[in-house]
C-alpha positions in Angstrom: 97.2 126.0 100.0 94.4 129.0 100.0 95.1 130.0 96.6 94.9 126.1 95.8 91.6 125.7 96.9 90.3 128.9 95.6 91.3 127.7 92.0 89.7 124.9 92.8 86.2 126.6 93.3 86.7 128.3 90.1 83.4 127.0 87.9 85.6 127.6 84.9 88.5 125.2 86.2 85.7 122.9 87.2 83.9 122.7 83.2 87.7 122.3 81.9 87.8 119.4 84.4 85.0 117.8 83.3 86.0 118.3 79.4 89.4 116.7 80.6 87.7 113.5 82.1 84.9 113.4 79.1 88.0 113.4 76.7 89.6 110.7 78.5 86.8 108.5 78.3 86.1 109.3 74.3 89.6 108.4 74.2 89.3 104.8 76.0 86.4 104.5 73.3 87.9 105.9 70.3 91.2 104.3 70.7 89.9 100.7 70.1 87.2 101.8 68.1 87.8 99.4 64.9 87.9 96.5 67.1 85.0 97.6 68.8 82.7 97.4 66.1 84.0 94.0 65.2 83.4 92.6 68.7 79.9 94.1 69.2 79.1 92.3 65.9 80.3 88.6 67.5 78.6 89.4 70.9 74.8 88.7 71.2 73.2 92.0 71.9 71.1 90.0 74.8 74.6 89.5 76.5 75.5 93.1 75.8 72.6 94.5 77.1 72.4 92.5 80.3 76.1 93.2 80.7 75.3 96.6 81.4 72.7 96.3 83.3 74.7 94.1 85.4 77.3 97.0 85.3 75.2 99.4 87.0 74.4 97.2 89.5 78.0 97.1 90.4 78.7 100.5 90.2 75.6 100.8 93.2 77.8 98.3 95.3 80.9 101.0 95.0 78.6 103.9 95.9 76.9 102.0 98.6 80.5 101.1 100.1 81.9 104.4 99.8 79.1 106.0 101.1 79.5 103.6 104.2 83.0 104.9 105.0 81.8 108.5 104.7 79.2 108.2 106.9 81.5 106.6 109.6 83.6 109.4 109.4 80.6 111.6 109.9 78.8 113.0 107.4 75.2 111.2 106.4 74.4 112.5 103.0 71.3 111.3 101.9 70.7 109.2 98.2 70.5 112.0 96.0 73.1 114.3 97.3 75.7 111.0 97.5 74.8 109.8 94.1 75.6 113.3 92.7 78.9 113.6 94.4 79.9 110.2 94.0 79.0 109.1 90.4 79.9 113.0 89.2 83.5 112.8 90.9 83.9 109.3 89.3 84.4 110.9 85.8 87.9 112.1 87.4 89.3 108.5 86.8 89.6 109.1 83.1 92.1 112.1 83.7 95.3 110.6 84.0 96.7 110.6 87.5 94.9 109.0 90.2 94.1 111.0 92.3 91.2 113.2 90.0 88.6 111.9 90.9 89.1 112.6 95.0 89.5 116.0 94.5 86.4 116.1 92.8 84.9 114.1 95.4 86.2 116.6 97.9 85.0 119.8 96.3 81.3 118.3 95.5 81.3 117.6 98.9 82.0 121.2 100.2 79.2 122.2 97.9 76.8 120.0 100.4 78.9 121.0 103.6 80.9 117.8 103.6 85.0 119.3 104.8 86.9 118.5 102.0 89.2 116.4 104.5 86.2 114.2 105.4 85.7 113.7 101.7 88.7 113.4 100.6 89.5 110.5 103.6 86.0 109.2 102.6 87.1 108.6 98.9 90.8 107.1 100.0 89.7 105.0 102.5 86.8 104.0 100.0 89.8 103.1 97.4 91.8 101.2 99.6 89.1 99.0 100.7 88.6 97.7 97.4 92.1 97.5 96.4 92.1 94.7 99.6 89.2 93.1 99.0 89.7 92.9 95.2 93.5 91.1 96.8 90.9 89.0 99.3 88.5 88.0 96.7 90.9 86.9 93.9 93.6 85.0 95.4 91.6 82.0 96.6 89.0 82.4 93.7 92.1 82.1 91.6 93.8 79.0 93.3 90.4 77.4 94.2 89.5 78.4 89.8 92.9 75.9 89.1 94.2 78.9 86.8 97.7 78.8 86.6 99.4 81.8 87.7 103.2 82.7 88.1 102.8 85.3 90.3 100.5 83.2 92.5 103.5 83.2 95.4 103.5 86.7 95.2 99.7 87.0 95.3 99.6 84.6 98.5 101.6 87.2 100.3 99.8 89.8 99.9 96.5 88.0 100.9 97.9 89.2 104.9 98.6 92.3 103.9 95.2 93.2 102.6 93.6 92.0 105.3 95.7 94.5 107.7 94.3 96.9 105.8 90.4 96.1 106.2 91.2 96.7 110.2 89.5 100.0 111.6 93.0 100.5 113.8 95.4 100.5 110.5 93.1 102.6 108.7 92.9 105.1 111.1 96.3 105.1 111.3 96.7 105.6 107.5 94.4 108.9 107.9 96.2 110.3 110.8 99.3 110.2 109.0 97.7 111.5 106.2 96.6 114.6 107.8 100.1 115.4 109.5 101.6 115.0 105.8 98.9 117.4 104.7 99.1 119.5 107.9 94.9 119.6 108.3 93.1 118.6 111.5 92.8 115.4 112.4 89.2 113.9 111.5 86.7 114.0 114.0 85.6 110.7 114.3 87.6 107.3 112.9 86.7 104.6 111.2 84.9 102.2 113.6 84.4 98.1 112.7 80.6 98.6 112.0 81.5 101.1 109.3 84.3 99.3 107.7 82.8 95.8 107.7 79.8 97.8 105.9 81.9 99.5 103.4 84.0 96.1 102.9 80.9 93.6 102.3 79.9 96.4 99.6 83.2 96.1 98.1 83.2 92.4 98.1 79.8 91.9 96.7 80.7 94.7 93.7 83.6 92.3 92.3 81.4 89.4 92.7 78.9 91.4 90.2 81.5 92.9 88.2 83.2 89.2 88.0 79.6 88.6 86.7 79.5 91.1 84.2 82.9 90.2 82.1 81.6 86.6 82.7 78.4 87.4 81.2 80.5 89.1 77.9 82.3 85.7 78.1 79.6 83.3 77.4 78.7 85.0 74.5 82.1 84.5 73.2 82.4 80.8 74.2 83.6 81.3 77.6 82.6 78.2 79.4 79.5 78.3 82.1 82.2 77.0 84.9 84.8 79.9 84.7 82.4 82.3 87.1 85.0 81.9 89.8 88.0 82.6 87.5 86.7 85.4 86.1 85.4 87.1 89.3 89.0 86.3 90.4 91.1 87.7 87.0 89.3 91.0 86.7 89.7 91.8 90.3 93.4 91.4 89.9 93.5 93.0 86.8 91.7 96.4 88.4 94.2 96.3 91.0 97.1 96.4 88.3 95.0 98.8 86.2 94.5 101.2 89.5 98.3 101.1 90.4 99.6 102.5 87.5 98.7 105.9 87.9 99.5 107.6 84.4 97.0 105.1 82.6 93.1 106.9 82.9 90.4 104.5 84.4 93.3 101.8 84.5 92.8 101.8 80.7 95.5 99.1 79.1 96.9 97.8 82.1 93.8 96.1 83.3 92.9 95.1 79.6 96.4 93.4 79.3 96.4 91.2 82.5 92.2 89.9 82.0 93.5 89.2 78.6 96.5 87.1 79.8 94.6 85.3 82.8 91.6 84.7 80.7 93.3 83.8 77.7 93.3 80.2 77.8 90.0 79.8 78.8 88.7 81.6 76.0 88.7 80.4 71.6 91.5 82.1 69.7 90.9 85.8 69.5 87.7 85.5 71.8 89.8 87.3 74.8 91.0 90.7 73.0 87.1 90.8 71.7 86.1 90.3 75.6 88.3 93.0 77.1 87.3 95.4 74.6 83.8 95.0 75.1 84.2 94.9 78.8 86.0 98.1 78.4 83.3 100.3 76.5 80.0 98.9 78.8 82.1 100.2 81.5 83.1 103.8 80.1 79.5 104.0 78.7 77.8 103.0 82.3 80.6 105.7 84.3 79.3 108.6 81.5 75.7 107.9 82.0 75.6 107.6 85.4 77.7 110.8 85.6 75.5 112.2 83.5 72.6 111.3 85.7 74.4 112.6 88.4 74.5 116.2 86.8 70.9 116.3 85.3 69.7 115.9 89.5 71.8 118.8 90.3 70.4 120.8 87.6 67.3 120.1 88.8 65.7 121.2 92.1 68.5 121.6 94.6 69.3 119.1 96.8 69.7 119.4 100.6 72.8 121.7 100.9 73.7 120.0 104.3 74.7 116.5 105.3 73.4 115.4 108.3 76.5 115.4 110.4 78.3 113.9 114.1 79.8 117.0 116.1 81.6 119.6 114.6 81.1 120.0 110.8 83.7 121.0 109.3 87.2 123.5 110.7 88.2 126.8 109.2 90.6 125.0 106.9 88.1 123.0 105.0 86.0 125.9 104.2 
């Protein structure tokens, strides 16, 4: 695991890392590229433009939750030093995997004196929060919507299930067992309920502005003005199918295919393909800029090297 880590910290494996992830995103872009170009010219560029706008917006809500989480596990870094870490490690999701962008998450952290188990837990727990509220959001906006869904049994039991895990008691649980599996120290300090309801209103307000977003693409493709609550609903399922299947970067074509069928009728002839393509580069473009942002502060003036912090920092095995 030494040897591991010390690859890890290698600046050279960390630049082929970020080539990796830049690639994967020019890919998502590239791949659809044609298409592109014919969807940009149907959309209104007012739509577009507030469409990303809205984007980043959202993207604030995910930082803001995940840096909830991490500071309830113990480790208060301060706006700079968590927009670097977070929107830099975010580049990961276009590697195919997973799990990418944690690891990046972890070591980013180190570099502020964040232990790479707090991170890494931070970033998990961060992840499964919005996997359950996306399942909390979209089942009733779906049923409430009228859409017609066959797996809307399915999606009814997992509503419980998600729910389970927004409780401080099974998260904890998660990470304990996550640690013995790993075989690192136990985290210092658990999840507590003002920390996770924190970290879960963020996550529920960031698919409400995402929802938003792809609704906003929508209109300008004759989506109607009353389909809010549907869409809000549809893309939070579809990031949840987009996120499970591991092998596909960002949840690229997954998540395309199941907004395109739950959105489909809802939408003229053709209008859908147009909406999650355009929904899919505002979303590559806002992660790259905001990554990049997040790269241009740390080659600026340094930022405080260490996070303000509850009891012990950080165990031999973390550094």
């Amino acid at each position: 695991m030494t040897a591991v880590l010390g690859v890890l910290r290698s600046p050279w494996v960390r630049i082929g890392f970020v080539v990796v992830a830049l690639a994967g995103a020019a890919y998502a872009i590239a791949s659809d590229w044609g298409p592109i170009v014919a969807a940009l010219h149907r959309l209104p560029l007012g739509n577009a433009l507030l469409a990303v706008a809205v984007n980043v917006v959202y993207l604030g809500c995910t930082w803001a939750s995940w840096r909830a989480v991490l500071t309830d596990l113990g480790s208060r870094l301060g706006v700079r030093a968590s927009f670097e870490v977070f929107f830099l490690s975010q580049i990961g999701k276009y590697v195919p995997g997973g799990v990418w962008h944690m690891v990046a998450a972890s070591e980013l952290g180190l570099d502020r004196q964040v232990p790479r188990r707090r991170s890494f837990s931070a970033i998990a727990v961060a992840t499964v929060v919005a996997i359950a509220t996306a399942l909390v959001a979209a089942v009733p906006l779906l049923v409430l919507s009228g859409r017609s869904i066959a797996a809307r049994g399915w999606l009814w039991l997992s509503l419980p299930v998600a729910l389970a895990f927004l409780a401080p008691a099974v998260l904890n649980r998660l990470l304990a067992l996550a640690m013995r599996v790993l075989r690192r120290e136990p985290l210092e300090h658990p999840m507590t309920a003002r920390g996770t309801a924190a970290a879960t209103g963020w996550a529920l307000l960031g698919w409400c502005v995402v929802g938003f977003q792809v609704w906003l693409v929508g209109l300008g493709l004759g989506l109607g003005r009353s389909s809010l609550v549907a869409v809000i609903g549809a893309y939070a399922i579809a990031w949840v199918a987009g996120f499970v299947v591991v092998v596909a970067p960002a949840g690229l074509g997954p998540r395309e295919l199941v907004l395109g069928v739950l959105l489909a009728g809802a939408l003229p002839a053709g209008s859908a393909v147009v909406l999650v393509i355009v929904t899919r580069l505002v979303q590559t473009v806002v992660d790259v800029a905001m990554a990049a942002a997040g790269y241009v502060l740390t080659r600026r003036a340094p930022s405080p090297a260490t996070a303000s912090t509850r009891g012990e920092d950080r165990a031999p095995s973390d550094r």
